[in-house]
C-alpha positions in Angstrom: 3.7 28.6 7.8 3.1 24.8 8.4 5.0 23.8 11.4 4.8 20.3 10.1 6.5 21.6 7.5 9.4 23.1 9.9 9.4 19.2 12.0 10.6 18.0 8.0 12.8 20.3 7.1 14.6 20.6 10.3 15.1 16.4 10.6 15.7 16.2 6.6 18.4 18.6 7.3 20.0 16.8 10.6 19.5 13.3 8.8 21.6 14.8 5.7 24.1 16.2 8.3 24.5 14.1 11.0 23.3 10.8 9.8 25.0 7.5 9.6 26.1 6.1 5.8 25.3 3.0 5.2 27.3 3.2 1.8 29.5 -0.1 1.9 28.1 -1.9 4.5 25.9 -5.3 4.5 21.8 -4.1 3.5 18.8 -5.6 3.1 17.1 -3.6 0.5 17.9 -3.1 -3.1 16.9 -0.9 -6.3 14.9 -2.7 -9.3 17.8 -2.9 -11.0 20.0 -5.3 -8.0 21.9 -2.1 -6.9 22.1 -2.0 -3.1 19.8 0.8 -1.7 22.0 2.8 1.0 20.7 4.8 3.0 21.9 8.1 5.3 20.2 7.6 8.6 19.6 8.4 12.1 18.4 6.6 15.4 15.5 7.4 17.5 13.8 10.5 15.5 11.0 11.9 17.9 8.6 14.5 15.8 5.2 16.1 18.0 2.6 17.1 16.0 -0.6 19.1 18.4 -3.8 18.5 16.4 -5.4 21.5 17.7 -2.9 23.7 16.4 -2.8 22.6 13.1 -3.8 20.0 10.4 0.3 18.0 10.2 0.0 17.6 6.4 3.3 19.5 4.4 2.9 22.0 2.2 6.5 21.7 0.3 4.8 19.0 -1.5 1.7 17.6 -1.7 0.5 14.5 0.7 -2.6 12.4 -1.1 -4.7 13.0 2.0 -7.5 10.8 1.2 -5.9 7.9 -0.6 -3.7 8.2 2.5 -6.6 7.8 4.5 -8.2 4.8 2.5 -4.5 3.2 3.5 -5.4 3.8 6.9 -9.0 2.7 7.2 -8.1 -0.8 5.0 -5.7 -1.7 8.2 -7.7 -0.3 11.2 -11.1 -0.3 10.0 -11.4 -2.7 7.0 -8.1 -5.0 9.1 -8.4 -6.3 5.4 -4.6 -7.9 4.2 -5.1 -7.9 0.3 -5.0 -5.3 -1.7 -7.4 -5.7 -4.3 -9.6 -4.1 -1.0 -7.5 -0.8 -1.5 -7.7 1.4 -5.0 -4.0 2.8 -4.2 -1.0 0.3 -5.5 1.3 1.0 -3.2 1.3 -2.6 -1.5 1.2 -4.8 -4.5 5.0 -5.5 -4.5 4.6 -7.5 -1.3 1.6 -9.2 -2.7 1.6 -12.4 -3.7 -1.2 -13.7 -6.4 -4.1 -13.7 -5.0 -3.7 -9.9 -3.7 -2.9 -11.4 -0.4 0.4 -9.5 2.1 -0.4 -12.4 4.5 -0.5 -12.2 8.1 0.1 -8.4 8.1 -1.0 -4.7 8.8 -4.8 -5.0 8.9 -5.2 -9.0 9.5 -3.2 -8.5 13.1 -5.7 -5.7 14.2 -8.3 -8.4 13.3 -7.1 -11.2 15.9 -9.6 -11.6 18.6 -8.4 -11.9 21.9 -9.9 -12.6 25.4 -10.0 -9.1 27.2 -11.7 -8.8 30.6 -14.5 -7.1 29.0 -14.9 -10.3 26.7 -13.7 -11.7 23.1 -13.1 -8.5 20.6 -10.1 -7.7 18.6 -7.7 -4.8 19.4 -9.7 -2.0 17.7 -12.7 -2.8 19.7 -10.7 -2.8 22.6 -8.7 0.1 22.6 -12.7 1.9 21.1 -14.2 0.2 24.2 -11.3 1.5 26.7 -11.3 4.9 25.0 -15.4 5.2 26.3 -15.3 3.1 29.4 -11.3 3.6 31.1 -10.7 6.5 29.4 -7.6 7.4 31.4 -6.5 3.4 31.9 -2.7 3.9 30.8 -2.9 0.3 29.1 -5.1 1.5 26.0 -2.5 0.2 22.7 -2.2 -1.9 20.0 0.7 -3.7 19.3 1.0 -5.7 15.5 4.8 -6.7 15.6 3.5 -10.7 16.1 6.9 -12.4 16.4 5.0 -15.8 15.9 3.8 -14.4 12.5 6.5 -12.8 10.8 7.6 -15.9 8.8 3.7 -15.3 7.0 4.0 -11.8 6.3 4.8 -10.1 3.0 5.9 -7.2 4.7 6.9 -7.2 8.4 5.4 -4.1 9.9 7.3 -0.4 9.8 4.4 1.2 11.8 4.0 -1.4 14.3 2.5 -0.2 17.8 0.1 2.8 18.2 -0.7 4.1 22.7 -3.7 5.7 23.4 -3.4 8.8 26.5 -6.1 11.2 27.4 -5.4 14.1 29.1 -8.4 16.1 30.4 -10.3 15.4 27.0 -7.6 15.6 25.2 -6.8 12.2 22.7 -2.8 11.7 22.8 -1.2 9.1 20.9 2.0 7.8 20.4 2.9 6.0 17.0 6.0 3.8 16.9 8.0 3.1 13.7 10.6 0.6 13.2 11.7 2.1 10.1 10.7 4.7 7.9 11.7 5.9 4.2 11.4 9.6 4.8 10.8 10.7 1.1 8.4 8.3 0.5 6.8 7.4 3.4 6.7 10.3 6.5 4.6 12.4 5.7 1.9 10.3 4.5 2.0 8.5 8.2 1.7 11.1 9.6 -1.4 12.4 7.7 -2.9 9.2 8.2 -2.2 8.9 11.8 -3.1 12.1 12.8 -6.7 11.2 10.9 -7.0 8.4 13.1 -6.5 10.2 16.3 -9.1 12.6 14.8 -11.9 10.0 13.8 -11.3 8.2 17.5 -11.8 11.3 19.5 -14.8 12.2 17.6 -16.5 8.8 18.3 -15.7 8.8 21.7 -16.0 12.1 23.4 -13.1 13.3 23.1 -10.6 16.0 21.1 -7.6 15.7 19.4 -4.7 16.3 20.8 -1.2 15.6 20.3 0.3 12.8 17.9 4.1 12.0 19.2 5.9 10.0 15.6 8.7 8.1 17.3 11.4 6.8 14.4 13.7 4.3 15.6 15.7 3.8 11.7 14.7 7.2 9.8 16.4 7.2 6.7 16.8 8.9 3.1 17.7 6.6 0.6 21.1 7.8 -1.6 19.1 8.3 -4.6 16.4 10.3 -2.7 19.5 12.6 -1.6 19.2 15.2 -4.0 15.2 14.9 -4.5 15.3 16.2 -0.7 17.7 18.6 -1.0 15.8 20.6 -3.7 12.3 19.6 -1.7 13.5 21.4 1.8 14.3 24.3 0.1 10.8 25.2 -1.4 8.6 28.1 -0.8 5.8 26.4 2.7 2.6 27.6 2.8 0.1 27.6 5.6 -0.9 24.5 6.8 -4.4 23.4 5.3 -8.0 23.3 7.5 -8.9 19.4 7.5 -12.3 18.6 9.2 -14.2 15.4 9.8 -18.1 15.1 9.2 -19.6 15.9 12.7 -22.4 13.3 11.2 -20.1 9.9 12.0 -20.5 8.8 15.3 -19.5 5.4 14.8 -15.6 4.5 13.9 -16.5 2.1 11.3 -19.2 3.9 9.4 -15.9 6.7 8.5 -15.0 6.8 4.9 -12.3 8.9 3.1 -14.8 11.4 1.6 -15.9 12.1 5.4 -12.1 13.9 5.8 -12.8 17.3 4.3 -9.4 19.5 3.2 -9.7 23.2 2.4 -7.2 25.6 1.7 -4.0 23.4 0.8 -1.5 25.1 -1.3 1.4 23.4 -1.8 4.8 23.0 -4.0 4.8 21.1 -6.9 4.3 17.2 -6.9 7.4 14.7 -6.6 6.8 12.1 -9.2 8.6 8.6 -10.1 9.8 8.4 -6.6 12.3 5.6 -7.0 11.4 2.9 -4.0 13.3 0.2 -2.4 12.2 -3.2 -2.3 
């Protein structure tokens, strides 16, 4: 069975038992309809995911793998901020009308910067590192700009990604500020773990572990239920997810260069109510 299915079902079920209500306090986010959105949550979630075991996509349900990945590639690759550059929805609540989440996600990784090995922004660096220093202990990206918060739609939930090679192994940490775990985990962890995947290919290297660190992981009170009945489906083997040996370059990678086979999964969650 999936062991990334195991890593969800076994932090769904400690969040639902052991987690903090928020129910009657002071929060941020609210439901379409002006209800507050509570959550049940806990602090500091650590989930490790080894790429060379196994492809960390569930099986209880099924994660969109490649419009996950188009996600992905608009913010690292494209380092695009609108969202008429990405076919998938999901941003255009924090859009404003021209398509634009302002100085967020993608236009952060695009900042050039003076680096010793000249002017590039932090993708090229951490690229450039990665081939060059591969075991410098200083290869991360960081896109939490305190002096740009006021301008963004959205302030960043997936915020800092750490490069580590070990051997030839790529390691990476990815750190979360927040996370809505319905909606959200498993797709960032599908799309991180692609990332770590493309990266080692055009640099050498092999995938190795992904470490997902959580600092507010939370279920929403009207996702309750929808994860009680989810955690108690029927997992499947984890599916075989390969990249086209052909792409040697990081920006030449496209979602139809992710190949899936083999993934059997529960029944889809639909109409997943989300917090705004």
């Amino acid at each position: 069975m999936s062991k990334a299915d195991t890593l969800f079902v076994n932090m769904c079920q400690d969040i639902l038992d052991h987690g903090f209500s928020t129910e009657g306090q002071k929060v941020r986010p609210h439901w379409p309809d002006g209800t507050p959105a509570y959550t049940i949550k806990k602090f500091g979630v650590v989930n490790r995911y080894d790429l060379s075991e196994e492809f960390p996509a569930i099986t209880l349900r099924r994660t969109a793998i490649k419009s996950s990945v188009e996600e992905m590639l608009w913010i690292w690759q494209k380092k695009s901020n609108n969202v008429h550059d990405l076919k998938t929805r999901i941003w255009d609540s924090w859009a404003d009308e021209n398509g634009s989440i302002g100085k967020a996600y993608g236009y952060q990784l695009g900042i050039k910067y003076k680096f010793k090995q000249g002017e590039m922004d932090q993708v090229d660096n951490f690229i450039w590192n990665l081939k060059n220093e591969p075991y410098s202990r200083r290869i991360m990206t960081n896109i939490y700009n305190f002096q740009d918060l006021s301008e963004m739609g959205l302030e960043p939930c997936a915020y800092s990604m750490t490069f580590n090679v070990t051997g030839n192994r790529l390691n990476a940490i990815l750190n979360q500020r927040s996370q809505d775990i319905l909606a959200a985990n498993n797709w960032n962890v599908v799309q991180y773990a692609v990332l770590v995947m493309m990266l080692a290919q055009v640099t050498g290297l092999v995938p190795g572990e992904l470490v997902h660190v959580i600092a507010d992981a939370h279920i929403y009170d009207r996702h309750v239920g929808i994860i009680r009945e989810l955690i108690q489906r029927e997992q499947h083997p984890a599916p075989k997810v390969h990249l086209n040996p052909d792409v040697t370059n990081f920006y030449d990678f496209t979602p139809d260069d992710v190949i899936v086979e083999d993934y059997v999964t529960g029944q889809q969650v639909k109409n997943i109510p989300v917090a705004v």
